[in-house]
MDTraj code that builds the backbone (N, CA, C; nanometers):
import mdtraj as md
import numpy as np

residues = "UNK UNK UNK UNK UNK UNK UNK UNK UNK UNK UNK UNK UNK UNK UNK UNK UNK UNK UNK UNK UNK UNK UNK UNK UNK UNK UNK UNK UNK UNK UNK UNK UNK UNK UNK UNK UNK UNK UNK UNK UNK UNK UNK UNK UNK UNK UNK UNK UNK UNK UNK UNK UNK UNK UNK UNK UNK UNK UNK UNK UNK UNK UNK UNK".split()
xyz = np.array([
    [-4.1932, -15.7228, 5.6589],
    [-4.3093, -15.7906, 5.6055],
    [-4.4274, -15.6941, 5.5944],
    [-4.4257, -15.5988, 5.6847],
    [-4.5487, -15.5043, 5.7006],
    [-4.5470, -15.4181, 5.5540],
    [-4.4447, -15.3541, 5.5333],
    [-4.4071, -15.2690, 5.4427],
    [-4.4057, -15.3993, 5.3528],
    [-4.4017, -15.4920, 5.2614],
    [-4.4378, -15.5537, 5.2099],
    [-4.6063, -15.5723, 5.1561],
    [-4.6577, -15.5934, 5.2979],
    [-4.8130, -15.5775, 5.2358],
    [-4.9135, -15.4775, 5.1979],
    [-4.7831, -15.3485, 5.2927],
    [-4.8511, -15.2267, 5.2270],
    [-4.8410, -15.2029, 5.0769],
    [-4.7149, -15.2435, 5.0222],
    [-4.6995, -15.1926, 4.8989],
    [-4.7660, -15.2874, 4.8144],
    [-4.8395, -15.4066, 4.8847],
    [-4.9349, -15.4574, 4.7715],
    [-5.0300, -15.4189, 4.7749],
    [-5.1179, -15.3699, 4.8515],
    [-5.2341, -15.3002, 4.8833],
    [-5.2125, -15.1663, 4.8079],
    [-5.1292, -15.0971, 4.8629],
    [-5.1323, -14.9998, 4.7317],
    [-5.1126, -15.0087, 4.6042],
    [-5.0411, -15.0611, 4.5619],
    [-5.0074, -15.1072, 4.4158],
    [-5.2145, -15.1764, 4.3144],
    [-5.1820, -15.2753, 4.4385],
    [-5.3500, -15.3299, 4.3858],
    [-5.4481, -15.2616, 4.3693],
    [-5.4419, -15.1004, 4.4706],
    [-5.5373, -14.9921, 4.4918],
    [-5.5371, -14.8997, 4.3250],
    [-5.3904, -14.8776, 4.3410],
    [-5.3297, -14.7767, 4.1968],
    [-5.3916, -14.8665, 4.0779],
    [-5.3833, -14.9946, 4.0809],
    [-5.3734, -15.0243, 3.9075],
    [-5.5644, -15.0240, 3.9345],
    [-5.6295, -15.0814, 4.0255],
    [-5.7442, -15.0756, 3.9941],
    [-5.8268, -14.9364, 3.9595],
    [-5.8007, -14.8375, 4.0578],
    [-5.8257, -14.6888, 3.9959],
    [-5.8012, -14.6692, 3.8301],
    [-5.6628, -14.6946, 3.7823],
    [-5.6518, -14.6650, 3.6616],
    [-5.7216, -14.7535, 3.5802],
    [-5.8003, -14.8944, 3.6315],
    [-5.7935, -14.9775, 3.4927],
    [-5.9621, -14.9122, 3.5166],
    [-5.9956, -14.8707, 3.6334],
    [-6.1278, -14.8176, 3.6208],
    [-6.1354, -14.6602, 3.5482],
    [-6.0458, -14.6148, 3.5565],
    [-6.0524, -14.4446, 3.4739],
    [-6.0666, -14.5411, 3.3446],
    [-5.9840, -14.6018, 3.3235],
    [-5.9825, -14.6583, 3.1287],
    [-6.0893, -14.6972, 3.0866],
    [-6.1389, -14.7562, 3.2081],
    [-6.2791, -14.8634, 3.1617],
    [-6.4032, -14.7359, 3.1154],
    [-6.3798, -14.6560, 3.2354],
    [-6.4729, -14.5447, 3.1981],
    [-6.4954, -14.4555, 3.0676],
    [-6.4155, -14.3754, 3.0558],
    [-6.3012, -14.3538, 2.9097],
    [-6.3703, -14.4255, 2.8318],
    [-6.3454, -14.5640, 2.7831],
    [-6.3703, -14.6396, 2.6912],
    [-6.5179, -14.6300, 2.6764],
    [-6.6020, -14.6258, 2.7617],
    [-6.7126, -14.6534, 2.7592],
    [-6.7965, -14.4981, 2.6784],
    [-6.7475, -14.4233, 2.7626],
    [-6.7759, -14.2335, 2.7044],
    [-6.7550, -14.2391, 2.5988],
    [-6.6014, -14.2691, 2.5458],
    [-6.5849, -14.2031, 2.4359],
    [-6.5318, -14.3230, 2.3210],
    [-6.5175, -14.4594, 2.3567],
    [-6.4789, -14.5434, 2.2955],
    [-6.3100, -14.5580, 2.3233],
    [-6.2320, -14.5819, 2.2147],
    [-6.0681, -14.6033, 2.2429],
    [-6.0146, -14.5210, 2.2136],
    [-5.9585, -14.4403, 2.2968],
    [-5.9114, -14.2879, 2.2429],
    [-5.7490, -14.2958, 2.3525],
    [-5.7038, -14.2292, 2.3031],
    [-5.5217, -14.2449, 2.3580],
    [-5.5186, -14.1746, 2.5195],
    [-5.6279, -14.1255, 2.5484],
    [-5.6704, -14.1154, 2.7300],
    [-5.6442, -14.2545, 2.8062],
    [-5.7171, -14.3576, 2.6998],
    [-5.7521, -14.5292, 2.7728],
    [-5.6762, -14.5986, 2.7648],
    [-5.5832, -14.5592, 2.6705],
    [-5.4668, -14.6731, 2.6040],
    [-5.3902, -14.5974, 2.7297],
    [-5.3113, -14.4657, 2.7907],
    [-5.2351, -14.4464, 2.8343],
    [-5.2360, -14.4820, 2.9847],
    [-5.4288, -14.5159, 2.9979],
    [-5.4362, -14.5139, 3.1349],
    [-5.4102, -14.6630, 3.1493],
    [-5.4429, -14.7602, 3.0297],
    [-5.3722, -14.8632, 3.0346],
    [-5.2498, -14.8926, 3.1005],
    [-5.1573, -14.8162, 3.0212],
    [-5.0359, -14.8615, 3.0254],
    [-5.0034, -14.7581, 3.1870],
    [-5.0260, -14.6627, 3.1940],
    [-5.0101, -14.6721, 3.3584],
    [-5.0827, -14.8054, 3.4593],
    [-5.1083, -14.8362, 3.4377],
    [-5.1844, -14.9783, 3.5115],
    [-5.1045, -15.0777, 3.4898],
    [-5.0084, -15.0816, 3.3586],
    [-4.9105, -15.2214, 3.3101],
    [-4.7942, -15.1567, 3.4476],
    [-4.7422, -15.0230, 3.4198],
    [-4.6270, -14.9973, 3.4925],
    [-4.6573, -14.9719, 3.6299],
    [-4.7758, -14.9578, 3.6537],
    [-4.7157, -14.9843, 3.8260],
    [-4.7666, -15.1775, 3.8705],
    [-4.8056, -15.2116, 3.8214],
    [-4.7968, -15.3812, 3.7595],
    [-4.6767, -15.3964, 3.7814],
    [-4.5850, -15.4035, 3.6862],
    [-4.3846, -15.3861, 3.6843],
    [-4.3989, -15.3375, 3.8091],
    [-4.3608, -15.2223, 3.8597],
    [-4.3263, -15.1672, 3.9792],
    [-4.3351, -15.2115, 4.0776],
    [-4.4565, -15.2848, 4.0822],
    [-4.4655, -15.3613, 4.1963],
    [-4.4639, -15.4983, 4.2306],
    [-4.4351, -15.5629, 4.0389],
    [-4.3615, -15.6403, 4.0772],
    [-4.1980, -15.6804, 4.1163],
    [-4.1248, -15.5837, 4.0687],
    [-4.0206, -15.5727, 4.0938],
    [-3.9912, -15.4980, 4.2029],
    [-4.0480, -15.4505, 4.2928],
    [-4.0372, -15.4503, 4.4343],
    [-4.0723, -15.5542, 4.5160],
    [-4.1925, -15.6210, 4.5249],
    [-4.1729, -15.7398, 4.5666],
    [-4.0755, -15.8547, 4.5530],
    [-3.9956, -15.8409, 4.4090],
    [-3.8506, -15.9288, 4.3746],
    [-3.7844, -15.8857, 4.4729],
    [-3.7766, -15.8037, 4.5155],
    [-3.6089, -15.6863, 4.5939],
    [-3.6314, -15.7155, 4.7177],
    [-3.7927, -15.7220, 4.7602],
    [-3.8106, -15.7287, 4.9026],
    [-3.8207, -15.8910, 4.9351],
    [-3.8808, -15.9787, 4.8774],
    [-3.8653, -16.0887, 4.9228],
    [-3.6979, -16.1655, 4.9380],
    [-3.6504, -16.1356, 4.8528],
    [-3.5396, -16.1688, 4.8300],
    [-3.4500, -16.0818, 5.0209],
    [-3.4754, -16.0076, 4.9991],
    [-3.3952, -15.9232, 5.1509],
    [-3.4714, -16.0273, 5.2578],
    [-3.5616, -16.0075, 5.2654],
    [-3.6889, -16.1405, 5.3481],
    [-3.6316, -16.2151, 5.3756],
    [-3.6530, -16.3378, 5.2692],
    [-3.5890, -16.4705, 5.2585],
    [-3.4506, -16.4620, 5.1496],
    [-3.3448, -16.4811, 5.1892],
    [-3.2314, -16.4513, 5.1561],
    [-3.2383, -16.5993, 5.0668],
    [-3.1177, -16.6366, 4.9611],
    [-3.1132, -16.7845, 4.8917],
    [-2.9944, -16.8269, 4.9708],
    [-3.0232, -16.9402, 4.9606],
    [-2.9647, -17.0336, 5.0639],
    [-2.7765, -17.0899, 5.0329],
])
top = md.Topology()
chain = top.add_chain()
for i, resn in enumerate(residues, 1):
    res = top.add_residue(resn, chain, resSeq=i)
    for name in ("N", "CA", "C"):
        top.add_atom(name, md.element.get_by_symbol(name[0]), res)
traj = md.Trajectory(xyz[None], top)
């Protein structure tokens, strides 16, 4: 469970850094393929961590 809440805390830490590099980015220079990419790093560790939480809850609470 511990290792569970770490990896949401980090995950939540990672995408907010990146959606803040983008936000920044956007603001400097408008929409330029820096913001879009830092986007989409922010979508994939999003995925990542949701599909670790699938793997781990599931080991957690097993289906019945």
């Amino acid at each position: 469970m511990l290792r569970l809440a770490i990896a949401v805390i980090v995950a939540g830490s990672l995408i907010a850094l990146f959606l803040q590099a983008m936000l920044n980015s956007i603001y400097e220079s408008g929409i330029t393929p820096v913001s879009v990419v830092l986007g989409l790093f922010a979508v994939g560790v999003l995925q990542m961590a949701t599909i670790w939480f699938w793997n781990d809850t599931k080991r957690l609470f097993p289906p019945a």
